[in-house]
N, C-alpha and C positions, 0 to 999 in steps of 0.2 A: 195382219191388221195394218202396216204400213204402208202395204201394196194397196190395200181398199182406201186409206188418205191420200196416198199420190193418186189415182185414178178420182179419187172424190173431189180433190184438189184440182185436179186436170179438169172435170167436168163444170167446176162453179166457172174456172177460166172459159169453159166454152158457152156458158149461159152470159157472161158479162159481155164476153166479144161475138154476141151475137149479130152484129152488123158490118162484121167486115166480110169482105170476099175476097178472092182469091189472089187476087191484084196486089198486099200485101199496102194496099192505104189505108188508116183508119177511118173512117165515117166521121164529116164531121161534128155530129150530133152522140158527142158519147163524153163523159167523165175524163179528165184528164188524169184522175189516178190509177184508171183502169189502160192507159194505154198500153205500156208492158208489155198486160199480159195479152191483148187484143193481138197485138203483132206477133208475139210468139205463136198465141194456137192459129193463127193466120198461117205464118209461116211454115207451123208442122202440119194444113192442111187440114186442119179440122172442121173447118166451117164450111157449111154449104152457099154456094155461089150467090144464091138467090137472095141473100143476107145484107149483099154489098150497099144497099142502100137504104138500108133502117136504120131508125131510132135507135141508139143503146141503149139511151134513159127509159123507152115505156117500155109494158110488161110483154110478155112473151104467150105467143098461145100456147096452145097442148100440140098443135101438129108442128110448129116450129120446132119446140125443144126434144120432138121426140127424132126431129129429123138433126139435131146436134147429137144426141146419143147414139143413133145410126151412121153416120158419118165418126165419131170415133171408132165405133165397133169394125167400121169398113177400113179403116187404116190402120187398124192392132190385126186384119185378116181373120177376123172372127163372124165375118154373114155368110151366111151358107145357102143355098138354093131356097128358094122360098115358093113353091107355087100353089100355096094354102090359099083361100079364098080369104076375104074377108070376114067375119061375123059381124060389124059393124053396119048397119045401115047408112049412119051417115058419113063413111068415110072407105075408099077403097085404096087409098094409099098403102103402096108396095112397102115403105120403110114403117109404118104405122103395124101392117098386118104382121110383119117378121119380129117388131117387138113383140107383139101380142102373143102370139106365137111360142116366142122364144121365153115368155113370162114374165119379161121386164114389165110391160106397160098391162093397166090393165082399164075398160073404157070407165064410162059413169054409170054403166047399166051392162047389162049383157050382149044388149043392140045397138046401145050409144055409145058413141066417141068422143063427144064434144068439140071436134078437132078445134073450132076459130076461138074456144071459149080462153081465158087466162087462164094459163098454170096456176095452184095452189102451192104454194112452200113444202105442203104434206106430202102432193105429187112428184114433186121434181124430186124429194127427197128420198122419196119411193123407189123412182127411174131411179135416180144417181144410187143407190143401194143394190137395187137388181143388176144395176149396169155392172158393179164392179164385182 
């Protein structure tokens, strides 16, 4: 149970510092109570690149956040070959399909993914549960 709070814990840090990149600058469009932890999961490498120059403050899509849950998973050495196809129509993304996959994420329909749509709280809560 504690191991599932420290990883659930690790994970809300990689939803808040979803704008930094690898560079180890914070964005400067983000919270100044979240800086902390921005830096930290920066530092251990959790954030994917493409991040470096978003918003902290707006909401997150579904293919962002599932691309923070992949990028942890890639740094604790837990993704494994993936050359499943997608089942999604609207999304062929490599870290989308290995969730799917792997059972963490699951789309809005059988076909759908939603990728560009907002995260729901119920979702991320979801990921952050399957992930740990």
């Amino acid at each position: 149970m504690k191991k599932k709070f420290v990883l659930g814990a690790l994970c809300v840090s990689m939803i808040l510092a979803s704008g930094i990149g690898a560079s180890a600058e914070v964005s400067e469009r983000h919270s100044q109570w979240a800086e902390e932890s921005l830096i930290s999961a920066d530092e251990a490498e959790l954030l994917p690149n493409f991040f470096a120059d978003r918003d902290l403050t707006a909401n997150i899509s579904r293919i962002d956040f599932c691309h923070l849950a992949y990028k942890m998973l890639e740094q604790k050495s837990l993704i494994s070959e993936n050359n499943v196809k997608s089942s999604f129509a609207d999304t062929d993304d490599k870290e989308v399909t290995f969730l799917a996959n792997s059972g963490i994420i699951n789309g809005r329909s059988e076909t759908e993914f939603a990728p560009n749509d907002d995260i729901t709280r119920e979702e991320a809560a979801v990921i952050l549960t399957n992930t740990a």
